[in-house]
Every structure is written in C-alpha cells, then in structure tokens.
C-alpha positions in Angstrom: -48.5 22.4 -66.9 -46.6 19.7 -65.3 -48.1 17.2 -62.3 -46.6 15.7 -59.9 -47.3 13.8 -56.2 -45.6 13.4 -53.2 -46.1 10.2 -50.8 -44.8 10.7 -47.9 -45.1 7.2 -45.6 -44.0 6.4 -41.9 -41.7 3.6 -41.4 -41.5 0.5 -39.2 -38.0 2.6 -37.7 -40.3 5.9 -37.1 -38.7 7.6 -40.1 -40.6 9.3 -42.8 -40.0 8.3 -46.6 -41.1 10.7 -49.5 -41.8 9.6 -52.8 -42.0 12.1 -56.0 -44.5 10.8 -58.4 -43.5 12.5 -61.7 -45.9 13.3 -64.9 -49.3 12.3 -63.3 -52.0 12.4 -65.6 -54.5 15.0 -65.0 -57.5 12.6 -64.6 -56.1 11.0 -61.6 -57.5 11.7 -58.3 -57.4 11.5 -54.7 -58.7 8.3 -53.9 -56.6 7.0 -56.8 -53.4 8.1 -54.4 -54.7 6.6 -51.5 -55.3 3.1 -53.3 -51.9 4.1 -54.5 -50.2 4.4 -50.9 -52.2 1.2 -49.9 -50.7 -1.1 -52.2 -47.4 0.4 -51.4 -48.1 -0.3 -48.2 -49.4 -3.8 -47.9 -46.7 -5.5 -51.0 -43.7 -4.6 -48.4 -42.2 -3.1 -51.8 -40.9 -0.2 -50.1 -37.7 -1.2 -47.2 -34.4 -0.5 -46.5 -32.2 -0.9 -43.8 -31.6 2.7 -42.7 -35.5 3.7 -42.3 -37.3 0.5 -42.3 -40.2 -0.5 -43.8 -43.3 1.4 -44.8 -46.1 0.9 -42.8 -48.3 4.5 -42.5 -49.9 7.2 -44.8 -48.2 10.4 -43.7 -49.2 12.6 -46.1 -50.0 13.3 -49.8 -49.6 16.3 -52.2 -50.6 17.1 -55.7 -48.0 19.7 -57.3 -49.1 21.7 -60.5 -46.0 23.8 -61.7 -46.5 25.8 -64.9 -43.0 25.8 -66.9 -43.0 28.9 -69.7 -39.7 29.4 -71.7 -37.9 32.5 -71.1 -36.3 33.9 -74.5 -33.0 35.2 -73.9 -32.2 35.2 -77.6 
C-alpha cells in the first residue's frame, strides 16, 4: 500500500499551491502534517513570482492507494 499527502497552502497573491508528499511512512500523523505545513510556512521556503508566497493552511489529505500487479502473461 502506498502513502502519500497533499498540502495545499494559500499564497501571499491569493493563489493556492499543492504539494504531493510521496512515500509517507505509516506512523506519521495528523499533527505531524500540521507542524509540517507550519514550518513550511514560517522558513519562507516556499515563493515564486507567479503565486507568491505561502502564507495559509488550506488543506491536507492522506492518500492510501493499494497497487496489485495485473498478470497479462
């Protein structure tokens, strides 16, 4: 079973900016994120010129998709 997050954050330009998390590890949890999105937040890491910079939580997702091989042999 594969894990994954999306971020999605509000920018300083009132644009919305989505980042996919891949491979999460199963013990990691909700407030984990939001610390996550926090940091993101308050280092200015995240800018560019055509949406700005991060500055709000929008929203967060945890994704479980189950992969299973098809044989076509």
């Amino acid at each position: 079973m594969e894990r994954h997050f999306l971020l999605s954050f509000g920018t300083t330009l009132g644009r919305t900016r989505t980042l996919r998390i891949n491979n999460v590890r199963q013990t990691a949890t909700d407030a984990n994120m939001r610390d996550a999105m926090n940091i993101m937040i308050s280092s200015h890491a995240i800018s560019t010129l055509a949406a700005g910079r991060i500055n709000t939580m929008r929203r967060a997702q945890s994704i479980l998709r189950e992969v299973k091989p098809i044989d076509i042999s």
